[in-house]
ZAMARGU-4260 file (C-alpha; in steps of 0.2 Angstrom, whole numbers, plus 5000, padded with zeros to 4 digits):
<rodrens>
0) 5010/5353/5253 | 5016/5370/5252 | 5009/5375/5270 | 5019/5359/5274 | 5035/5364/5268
5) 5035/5382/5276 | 5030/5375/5292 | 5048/5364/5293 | 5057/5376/5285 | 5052/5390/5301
10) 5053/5377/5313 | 5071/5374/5305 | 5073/5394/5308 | 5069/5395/5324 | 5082/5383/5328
15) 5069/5373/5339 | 5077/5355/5340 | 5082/5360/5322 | 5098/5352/5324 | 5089/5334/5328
20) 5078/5335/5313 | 5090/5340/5302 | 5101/5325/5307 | 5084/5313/5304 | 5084/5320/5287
25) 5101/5317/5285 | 5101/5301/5289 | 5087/5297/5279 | 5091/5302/5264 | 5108/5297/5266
30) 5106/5280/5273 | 5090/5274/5269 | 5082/5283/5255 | 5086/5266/5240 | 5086/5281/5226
35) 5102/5288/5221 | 5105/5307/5227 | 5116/5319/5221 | 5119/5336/5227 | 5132/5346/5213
40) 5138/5364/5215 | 5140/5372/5195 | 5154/5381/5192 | 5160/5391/5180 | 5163/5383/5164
45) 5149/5374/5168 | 5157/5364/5179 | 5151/5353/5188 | 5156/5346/5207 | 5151/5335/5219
50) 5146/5338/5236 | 5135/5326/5241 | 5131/5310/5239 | 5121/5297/5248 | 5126/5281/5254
55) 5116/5270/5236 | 5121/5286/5227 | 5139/5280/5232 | 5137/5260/5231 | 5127/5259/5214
60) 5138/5272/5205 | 5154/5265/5210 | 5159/5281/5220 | 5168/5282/5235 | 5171/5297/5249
65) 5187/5305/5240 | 5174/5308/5224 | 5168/5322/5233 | 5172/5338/5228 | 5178/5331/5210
70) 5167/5333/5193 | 5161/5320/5184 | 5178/5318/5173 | 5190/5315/5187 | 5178/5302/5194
75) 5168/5293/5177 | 5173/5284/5164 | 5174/5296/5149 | 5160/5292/5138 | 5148/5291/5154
80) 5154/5309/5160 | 5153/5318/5144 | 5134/5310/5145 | 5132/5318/5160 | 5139/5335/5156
85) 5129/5337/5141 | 5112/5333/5152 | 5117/5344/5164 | 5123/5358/5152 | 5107/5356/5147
90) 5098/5361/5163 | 5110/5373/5166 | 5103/5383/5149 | 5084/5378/5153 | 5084/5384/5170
95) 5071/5369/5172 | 5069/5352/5178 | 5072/5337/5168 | 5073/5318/5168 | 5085/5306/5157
100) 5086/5288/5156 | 5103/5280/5159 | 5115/5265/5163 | 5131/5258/5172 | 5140/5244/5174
105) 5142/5236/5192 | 5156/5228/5198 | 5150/5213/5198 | 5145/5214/5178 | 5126/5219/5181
110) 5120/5232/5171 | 5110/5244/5181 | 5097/5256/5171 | 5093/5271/5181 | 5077/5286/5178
115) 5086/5301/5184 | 5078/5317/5190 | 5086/5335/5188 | 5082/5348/5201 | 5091/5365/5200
120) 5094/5376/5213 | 5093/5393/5211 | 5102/5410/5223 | 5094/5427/5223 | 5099/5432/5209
125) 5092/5418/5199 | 5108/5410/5195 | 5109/5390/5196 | 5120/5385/5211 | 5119/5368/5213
130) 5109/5354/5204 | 5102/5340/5214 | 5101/5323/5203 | 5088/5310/5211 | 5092/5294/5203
135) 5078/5279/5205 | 5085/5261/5200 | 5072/5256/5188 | 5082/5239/5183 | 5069/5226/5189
140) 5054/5238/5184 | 5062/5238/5168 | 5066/5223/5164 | 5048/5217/5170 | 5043/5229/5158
145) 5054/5218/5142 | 5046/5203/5148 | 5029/5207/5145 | 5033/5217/5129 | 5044/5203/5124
150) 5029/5192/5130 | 5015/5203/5121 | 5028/5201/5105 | 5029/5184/5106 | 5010/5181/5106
155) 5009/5193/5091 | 5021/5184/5084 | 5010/5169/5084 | 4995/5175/5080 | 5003/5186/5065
160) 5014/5173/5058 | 5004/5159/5061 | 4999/5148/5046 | 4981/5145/5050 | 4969/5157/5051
165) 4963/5166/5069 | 4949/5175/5075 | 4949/5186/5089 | 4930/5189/5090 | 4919/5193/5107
170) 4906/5184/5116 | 4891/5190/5102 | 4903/5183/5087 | 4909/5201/5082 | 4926/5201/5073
175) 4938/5210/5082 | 4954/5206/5077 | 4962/5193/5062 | 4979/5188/5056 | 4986/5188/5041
180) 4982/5170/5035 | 4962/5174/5038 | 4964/5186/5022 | 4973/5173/5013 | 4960/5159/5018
185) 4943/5169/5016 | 4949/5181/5002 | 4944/5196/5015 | 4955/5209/5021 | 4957/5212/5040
190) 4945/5229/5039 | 4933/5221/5030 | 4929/5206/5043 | 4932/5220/5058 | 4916/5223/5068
195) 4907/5207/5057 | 4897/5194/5064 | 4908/5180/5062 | 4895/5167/5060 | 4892/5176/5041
200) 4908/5167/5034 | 4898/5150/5041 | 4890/5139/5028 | 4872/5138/5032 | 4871/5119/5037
205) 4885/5119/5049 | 4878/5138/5059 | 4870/5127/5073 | 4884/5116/5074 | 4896/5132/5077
210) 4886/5141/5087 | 4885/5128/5100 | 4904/5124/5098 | 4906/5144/5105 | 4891/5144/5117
215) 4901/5128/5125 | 4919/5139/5122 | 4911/5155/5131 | 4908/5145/5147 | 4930/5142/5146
220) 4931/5125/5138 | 4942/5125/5121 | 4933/5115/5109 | 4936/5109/5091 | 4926/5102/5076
225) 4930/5093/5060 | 4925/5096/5042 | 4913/5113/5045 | 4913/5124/5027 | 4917/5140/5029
230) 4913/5155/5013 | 4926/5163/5004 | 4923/5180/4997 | 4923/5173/4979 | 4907/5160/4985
235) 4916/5145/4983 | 4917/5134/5002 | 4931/5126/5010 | 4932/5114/5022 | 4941/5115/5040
240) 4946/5110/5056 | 4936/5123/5071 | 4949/5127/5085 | 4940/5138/5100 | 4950/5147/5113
245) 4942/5155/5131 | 4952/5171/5131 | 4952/5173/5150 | 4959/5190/5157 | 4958/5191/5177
250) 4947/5175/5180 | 4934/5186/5167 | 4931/5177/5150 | 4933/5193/5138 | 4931/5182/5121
255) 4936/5168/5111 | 4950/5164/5099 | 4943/5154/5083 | 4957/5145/5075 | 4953/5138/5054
260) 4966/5126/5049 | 4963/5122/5031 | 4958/5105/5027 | 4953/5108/5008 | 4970/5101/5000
265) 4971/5089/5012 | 4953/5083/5009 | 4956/5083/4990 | 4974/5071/4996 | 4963/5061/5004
270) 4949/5058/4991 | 4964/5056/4977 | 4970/5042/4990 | 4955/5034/4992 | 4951/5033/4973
275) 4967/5025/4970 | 4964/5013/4985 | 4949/5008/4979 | 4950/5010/4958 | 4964/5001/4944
280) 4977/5012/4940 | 4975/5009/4921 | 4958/5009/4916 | 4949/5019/4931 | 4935/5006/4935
285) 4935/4997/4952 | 4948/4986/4959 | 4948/4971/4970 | 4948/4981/4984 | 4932/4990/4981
290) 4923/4973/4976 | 4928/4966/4994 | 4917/4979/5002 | 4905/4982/4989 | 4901/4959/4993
295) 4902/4964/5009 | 4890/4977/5012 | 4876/4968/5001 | 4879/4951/5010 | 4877/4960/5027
300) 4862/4972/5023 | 4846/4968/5035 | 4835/4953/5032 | 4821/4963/5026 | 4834/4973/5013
305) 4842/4960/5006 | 4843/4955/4990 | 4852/4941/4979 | 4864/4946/4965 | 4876/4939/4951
310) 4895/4942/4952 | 4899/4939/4934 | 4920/4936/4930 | 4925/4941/4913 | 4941/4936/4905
315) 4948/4939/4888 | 4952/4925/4875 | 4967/4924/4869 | 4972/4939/4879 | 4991/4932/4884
320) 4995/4928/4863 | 4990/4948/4860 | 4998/4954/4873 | 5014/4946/4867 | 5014/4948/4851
325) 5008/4966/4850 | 5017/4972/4866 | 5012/4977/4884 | 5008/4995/4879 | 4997/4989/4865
330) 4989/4977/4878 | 4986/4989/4889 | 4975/4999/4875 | 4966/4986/4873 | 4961/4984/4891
335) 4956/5002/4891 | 4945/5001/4877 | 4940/4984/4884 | 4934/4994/4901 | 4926/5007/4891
340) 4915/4995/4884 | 4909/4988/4898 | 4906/5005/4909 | 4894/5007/4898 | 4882/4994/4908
345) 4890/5005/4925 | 4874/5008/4933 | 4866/5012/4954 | 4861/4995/4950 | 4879/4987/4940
350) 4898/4989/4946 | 4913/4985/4936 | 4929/4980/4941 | 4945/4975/4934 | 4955/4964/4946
355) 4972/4964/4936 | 4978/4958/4918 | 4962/4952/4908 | 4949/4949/4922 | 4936/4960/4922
360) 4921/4955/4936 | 4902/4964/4938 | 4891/4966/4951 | 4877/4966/4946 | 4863/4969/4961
365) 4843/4963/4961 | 4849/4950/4949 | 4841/4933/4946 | 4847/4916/4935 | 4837/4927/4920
370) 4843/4943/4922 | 4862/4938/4924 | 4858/4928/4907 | 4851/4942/4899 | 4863/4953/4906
375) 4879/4944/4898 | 4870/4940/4881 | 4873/4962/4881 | 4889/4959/4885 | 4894/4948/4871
380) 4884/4961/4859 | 4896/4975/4864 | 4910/4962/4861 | 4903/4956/4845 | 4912/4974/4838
385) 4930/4972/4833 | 4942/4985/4840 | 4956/4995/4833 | 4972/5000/4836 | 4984/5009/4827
390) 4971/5009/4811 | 4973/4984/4816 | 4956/4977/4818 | 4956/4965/4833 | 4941/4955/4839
395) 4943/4948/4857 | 4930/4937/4865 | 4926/4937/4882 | 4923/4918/4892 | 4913/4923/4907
400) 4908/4916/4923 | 4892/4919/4934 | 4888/4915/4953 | 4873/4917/4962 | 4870/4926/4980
405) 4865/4917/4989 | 4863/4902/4982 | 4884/4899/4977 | 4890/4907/4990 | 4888/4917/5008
410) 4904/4927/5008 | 4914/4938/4996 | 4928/4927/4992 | 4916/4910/4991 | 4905/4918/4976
415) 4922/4925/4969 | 4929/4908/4968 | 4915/4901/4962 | 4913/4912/4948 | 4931/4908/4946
420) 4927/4891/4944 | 4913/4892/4932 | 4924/4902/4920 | 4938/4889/4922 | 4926/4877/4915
425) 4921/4890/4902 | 4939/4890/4899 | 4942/4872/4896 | 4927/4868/4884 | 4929/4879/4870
430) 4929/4899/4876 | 4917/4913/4871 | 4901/4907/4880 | 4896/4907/4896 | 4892/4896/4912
435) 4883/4897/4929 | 4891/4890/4944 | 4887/4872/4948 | 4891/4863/4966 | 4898/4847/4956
440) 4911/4860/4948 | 4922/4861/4964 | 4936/4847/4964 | 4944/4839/4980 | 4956/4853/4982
445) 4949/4870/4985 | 4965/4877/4989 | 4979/4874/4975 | 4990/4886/4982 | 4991/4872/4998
450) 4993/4859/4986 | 5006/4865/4977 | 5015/4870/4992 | 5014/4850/4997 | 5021/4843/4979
455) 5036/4853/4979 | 5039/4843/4996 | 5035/4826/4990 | 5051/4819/4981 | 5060/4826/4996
460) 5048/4819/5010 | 5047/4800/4998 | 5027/4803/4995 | 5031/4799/4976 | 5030/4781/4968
465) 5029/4771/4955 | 5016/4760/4949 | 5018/4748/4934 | 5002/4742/4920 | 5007/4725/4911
470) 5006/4727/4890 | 4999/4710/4885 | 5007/4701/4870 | 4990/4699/4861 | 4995/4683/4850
475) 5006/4675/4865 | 5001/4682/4881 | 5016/4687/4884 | 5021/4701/4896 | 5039/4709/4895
480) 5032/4728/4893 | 5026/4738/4909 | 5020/4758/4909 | 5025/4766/4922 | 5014/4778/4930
485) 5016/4790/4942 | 5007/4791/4963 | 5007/4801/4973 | 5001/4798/4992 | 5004/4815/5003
490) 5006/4815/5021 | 4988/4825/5024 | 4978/4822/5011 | 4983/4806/5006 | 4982/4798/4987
495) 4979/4811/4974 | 4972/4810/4957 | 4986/4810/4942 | 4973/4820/4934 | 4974/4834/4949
500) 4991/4836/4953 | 4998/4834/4935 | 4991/4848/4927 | 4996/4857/4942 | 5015/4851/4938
505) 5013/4856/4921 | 5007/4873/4928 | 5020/4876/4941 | 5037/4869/4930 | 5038/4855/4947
510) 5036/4844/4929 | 5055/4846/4927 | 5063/4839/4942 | 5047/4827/4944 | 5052/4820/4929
515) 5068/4818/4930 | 5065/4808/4948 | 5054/4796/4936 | 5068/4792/4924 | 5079/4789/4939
520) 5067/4778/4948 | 5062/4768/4931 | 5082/4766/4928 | 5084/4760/4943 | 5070/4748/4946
525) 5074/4741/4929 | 5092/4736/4934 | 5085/4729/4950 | 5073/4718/4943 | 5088/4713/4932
530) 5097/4708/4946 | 5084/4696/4951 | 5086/4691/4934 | 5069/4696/4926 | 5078/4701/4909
535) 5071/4706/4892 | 5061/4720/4903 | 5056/4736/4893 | 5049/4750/4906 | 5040/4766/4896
540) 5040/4782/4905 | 5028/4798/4901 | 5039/4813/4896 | 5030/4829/4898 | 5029/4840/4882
545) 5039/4854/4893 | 5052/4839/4896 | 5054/4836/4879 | 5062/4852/4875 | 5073/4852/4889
550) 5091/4854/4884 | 5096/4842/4898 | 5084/4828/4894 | 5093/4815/4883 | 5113/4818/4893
555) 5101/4814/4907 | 5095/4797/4902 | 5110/4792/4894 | 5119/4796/4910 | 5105/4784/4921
560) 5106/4771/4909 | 5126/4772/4912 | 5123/4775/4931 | 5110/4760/4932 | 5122/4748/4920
565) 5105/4744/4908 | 5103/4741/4891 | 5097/4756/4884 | 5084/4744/4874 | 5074/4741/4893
570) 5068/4760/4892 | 5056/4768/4881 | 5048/4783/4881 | 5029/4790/4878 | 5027/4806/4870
575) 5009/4816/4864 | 5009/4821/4845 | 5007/4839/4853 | 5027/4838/4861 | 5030/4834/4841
580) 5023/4849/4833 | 5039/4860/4831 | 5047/4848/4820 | 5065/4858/4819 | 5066/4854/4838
585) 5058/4838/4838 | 5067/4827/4824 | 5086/4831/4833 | 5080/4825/4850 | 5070/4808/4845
590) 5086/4804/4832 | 5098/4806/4848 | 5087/4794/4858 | 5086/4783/4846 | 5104/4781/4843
595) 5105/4778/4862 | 5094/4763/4858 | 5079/4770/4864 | 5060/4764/4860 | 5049/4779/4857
600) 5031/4778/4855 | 5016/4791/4852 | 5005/4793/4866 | 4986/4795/4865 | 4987/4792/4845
605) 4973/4800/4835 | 4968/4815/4848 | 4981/4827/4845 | 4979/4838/4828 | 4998/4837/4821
610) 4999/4830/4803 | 5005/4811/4800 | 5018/4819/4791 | 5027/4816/4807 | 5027/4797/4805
615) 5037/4795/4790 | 5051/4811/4798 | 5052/4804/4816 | 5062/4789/4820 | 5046/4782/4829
620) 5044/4762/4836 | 5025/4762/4842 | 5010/4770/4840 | 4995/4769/4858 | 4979/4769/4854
625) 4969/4781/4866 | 4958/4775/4875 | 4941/4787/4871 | 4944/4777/4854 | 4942/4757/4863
630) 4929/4764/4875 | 4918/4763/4861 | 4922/4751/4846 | 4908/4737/4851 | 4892/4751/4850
635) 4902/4766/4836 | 4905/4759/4817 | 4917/4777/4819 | 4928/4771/4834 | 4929/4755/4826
640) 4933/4761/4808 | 4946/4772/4817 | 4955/4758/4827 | 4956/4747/4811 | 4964/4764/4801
645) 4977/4765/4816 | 4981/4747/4816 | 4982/4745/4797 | 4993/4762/4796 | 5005/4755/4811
650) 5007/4739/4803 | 5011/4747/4785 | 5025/4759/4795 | 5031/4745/4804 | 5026/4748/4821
655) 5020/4742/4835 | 5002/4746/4840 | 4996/4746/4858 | 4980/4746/4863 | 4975/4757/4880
660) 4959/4753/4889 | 4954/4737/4887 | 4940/4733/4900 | 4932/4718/4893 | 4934/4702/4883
665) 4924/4709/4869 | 4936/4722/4865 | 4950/4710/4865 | 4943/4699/4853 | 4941/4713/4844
670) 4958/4721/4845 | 4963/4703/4841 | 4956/4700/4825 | 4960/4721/4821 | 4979/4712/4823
675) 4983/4725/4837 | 5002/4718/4843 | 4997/4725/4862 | 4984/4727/4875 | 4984/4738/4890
680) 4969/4739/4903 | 4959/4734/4918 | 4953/4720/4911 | 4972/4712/4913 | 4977/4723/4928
685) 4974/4739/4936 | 4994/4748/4938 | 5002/4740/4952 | 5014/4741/4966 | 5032/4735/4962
690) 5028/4718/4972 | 5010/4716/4967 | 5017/4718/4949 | 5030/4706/4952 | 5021/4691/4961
695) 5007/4691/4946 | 5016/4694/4933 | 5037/4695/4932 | 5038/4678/4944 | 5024/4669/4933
700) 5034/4673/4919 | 5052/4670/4925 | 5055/4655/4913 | 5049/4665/4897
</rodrens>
């Protein structure tokens, strides 16, 4: 470069086209060289003048032709030319080059950042006279330059701040680099896991699973996987999500980022969830739910697996009355010490579940008819034991029962009806034993729930009737008295038992409205049949022992007697000696219907278990004779002995006595000589339609 430099320079002496070349350089670095080039002559002070300057020098610096021969003051803004003076000043006392970075305003706003060059150049005697400043426009180099530090930042930012744990390892698993949250997740600080084989902080049964998952990733696929354990430093293992990440660099696959989300606390979430999805709040045992599945999976075990089992349903006697009377909190004691009880028998082979208040159910696999027995005589032991609460001794009983897989059912909620329906029967004969399901136990109406939704629709839709059963003067033959007796003949299912869709009235309160559409309808067939001039007519009506107590009752029949225009004398009413128990309730409403001028009789007299004290305090007309008592009186001495008692005590009060469920001459002739005032049963006439009942009998008796 040197030889080079003194071989121009000569030629330039020797004034050999110097003038040419000279005017090429000129042109060059004045018009086409992009730096910046100033040429400044020092002064004394330093000062420092301008005496060149190329044409960028002059266009990115905001110079113009008059700036020549002026120092940096007279041409720059203040604070930009005192920076200049002190750099130059600088060289000026170094007598060397040197290099600055800087920046300026365009016109148009853009900021131009600039890496200058100071070049001084010396005379003869060593002295500095003149400075030339080679400015290069850096701007875009520069502000590539931000991008990717801004870039590499933004990346670090990431990987430092992010919340899950990452891994920079190479393509043998070595460890080279880890955030912040890897120390908080595997208890190990960054130097301690740098240069380690990442595959040590891998559980032993999930290695193979891992190393695949970065064999795969090395090739430049990302890959995950779910619910690999990896070691903290303390031993203990923690579940977590596996991210892998090719890093690629220039086409080359250099390593792999391994991302760890942390899934333990959501896995414990999850398991929490899934206990309380499948297990009662209260006591802990299985619910509903978990029985659903835990049928299901039996029933649908293969062939050659399968076995039968007992679902055995548990309920508490009597449960309700403690509940109410010692509170819902004591209750719920109870139920806890109830399912304590019973866990006991928890077993790979036995399941408890609670289903909700006092049902409890088992499950109890491998079981046969015996072993279900044998297994329920245990549980009445346990419940043999009184309990205490609050320092009280309670004894509960348990009424249980039991169906059979597969012989009472091939699906889940078939065997849990069933067993429903065996401990209903339970239910209704006595409590505290047990019974096995039986097919004869299923009545017409498996579904009550669709049942009840058609009988709150029948009054509205007209599907409820009356029929009427003649009483029979026993002496005359006479027939002025009628019973009448609800039917009820729905749109689907046609005529249904009194015996089925009463007891669900009585359940659902549909009594109430049901029974005041009875009155009505017994009011106004009553004035009707007066009309037609059948007089002397007395109608009794059935009043449920939940109507009995209503407030509206009696201002309800006295205003259908008004609305009807009827003697109050053509209606009486039937009512058990259970609706007669509360005697402080009772007396007040009999006494009001009877100054109305209302008959009252006691229905089903004998079974109830009131004392007859009742007959001498109630203003009563009439006493019925069940008829479980005349089924009987020709082949029991005791159903006989009974019937005479009840006549004999119903003559001696003054009432009348009628008989129900005579089928046969016998018992009439019996009845007869007893002096029973009435009979009622098929042997007269089944109950009949309003124009049956009038063609046989009303008409026949017209002249009476």
């Amino acid at each position: 470069m040197e030889h080079l430099n003194n071989l121009l320079t000569n030629e330039l002496a020797s004034g050999k086209a110097s003038g040419k070349i000279q005017k090429i350089i000129f042109d060059i670095i004045f018009q086409h060289i992009q730096d910046m080039v100033f040429v400044m002559k020092v002064e004394e002070g330093p000062q420092f003048r301008y005496i060149f300057v190329n044409e960028s020098g002059m266009k990115k610096a905001n110079l113009s032709v008059e700036s020549i021969g002026k120092t940096f003051h007279e041409v720059l803004p203040l604070s930009f030319a005192n920076s200049l003076q002190r750099k130059y000043e600088k060289l000026v006392k170094r007598k060397t080059v040197i290099t600055f970075d800087d920046q300026f305003e365009l016109n148009d706003g853009r900021t131009i950042y600039g890496e200058t060059l100071l070049t001084p150049v010396l005379d003869q005697d060593n002295t500095i006279s003149y400075i030339v400043a080679v400015t290069r426009d850096v701007t875009e180099w520069l502000n590539e330059k931000n991008k990717i530090i801004e870039s590499e930042q933004r990346y670090r930012s990431i990987i430092e701040h992010n919340l899950d744990s990452i891994f920079t390892i190479n393509l043998n698993g070595k460890i080279l680099e880890a955030n912040p949250a890897t120390s908080l997740l595997t208890g190990y600080s960054e130097k301690q896991m740098f240069n380690r084989s990442i595959y040590d902080l891998i559980n032993d049964r999930d290695i193979e699973k891992f190393k695949v998952l970065l064999q795969k990733s090395c090739t430049g696929i990302a890959l995950e996987a779910h619910d690999c354990k990896v070691i903290h430093s303390k031993g203990y293992l923690l579940i977590v999500h596996i991210k892998t990440v090719p890093i690629v660099i220039h086409n080359e696959i250099k390593g792999l980022y391994v991302i760890l989300k942390d899934l333990s606390e959501k896995v414990k979430n999850m398991e929490m969830i899934k206990f309380m999805a499948f297990h009662d709040q209260l006591t802990g045992l299985l619910n509903r739910r978990a029985l659903l599945e835990q049928l299901n999976d039996q029933i649908y075990l293969p062939k050659n697996t399968l076995k039968g089992f007992a679902l055995i349903s548990i309920d508490l006697d009597r449960f309700k009355f403690l509940n109410d009377t010692l509170g819902h909190l004591a209750g719920d004691e109870i139920l806890k010490k109830v399912a304590d009880r019973l866990s006991q028998f928890q077993s790979d082979t036995c399941y408890i579940y609670r289903l909700g208040g006092d049902e409890f159910t088992v499950l109890l696999l491998s079981a046969n008819r015996e072993r279900a027995s044998s297994f329920v005589r245990k549980v009445f032991s346990v419940f043999s034991q009184s309990f205490y609460l609050n320092t009280q001794e309670y004894y509960i009983s348990p009424s249980i029962g039991i169906s059979l897989y597969p012989d009472d059912g091939n699906d889940a909620e078939m065997l849990i009806k069933n067993a429903d329906e065996a401990l209903y029967r339970v239910k209704e004969r006595g409590k505290a034993h047990f019974q096995f399901y039986r097919t004869d136990m299923n009545s017409a109406f498996t579904n009550v729930v669709t049942l009840e939704t058609h009988l709150r629709k029948a009054i509205e839709k007209d599907e409820l009737s009356l029929f009427y059963q003649p009483q029979i003067n026993i002496t005359t033959g006479e027939v002025k008295s009628f019973e009448a007796l609800l039917r009820w003949k729905d749109s689907e299912f046609g005529f249904i038992s009194p015996n089925v869709f009463i007891p669900l009235a009585e359940d659902t309160g549909l009594i109430i409205p049901i029974g005041y559409w009875v009155i009505e309808k017994a009011c106004q067939q009553i004035h009707t049949w007066n009309s037609l001039g059948y007089m002397n007519i007395r109608v009794a009506i059935n009043i449920s022992p939940k109507q009995f107590l209503h407030l509206n009752l009696v201002p309800f029949i006295q205003s259908m007697i008004q609305t009807y225009g009827i003697q109050a004398s053509s209606l009486g009413i039937e009512i058990t000696e259970g609706a007669m128990q509360d005697t402080k309730e009772t007396i007040p409403i009999l006494k009001r219907m009877k100054e109305l001028g209302i008959s009252i009789s006691v229905d089903d007299f004998g079974t109830g278990y009131s004392s007859l004290s009742y007959l001498k305090q109630f203003p009563i007309d009439g006493l019925k004779i069940d008829q479980s008592f005349v089924k009987d009186i020709l082949v029991d001495q005791k159903d006989a002995a009974i019937i005479r008692s009840i006549i004999h005590l119903g003559k001696s009060l003054g009432l009348e006595v009628i008989a129900e469920g005579v089928e046969d001459q016998q018992q009439v002739e019996f009845l007869a000589k007893a002096k029973c005032d009435k009979i009622q049963g098929y042997f007269y006439s089944k109950p009949l339609p309003v124009e049956e009942l009038e063609k046989k009998f009303l008409k026949k008796n017209a002249g009476n």
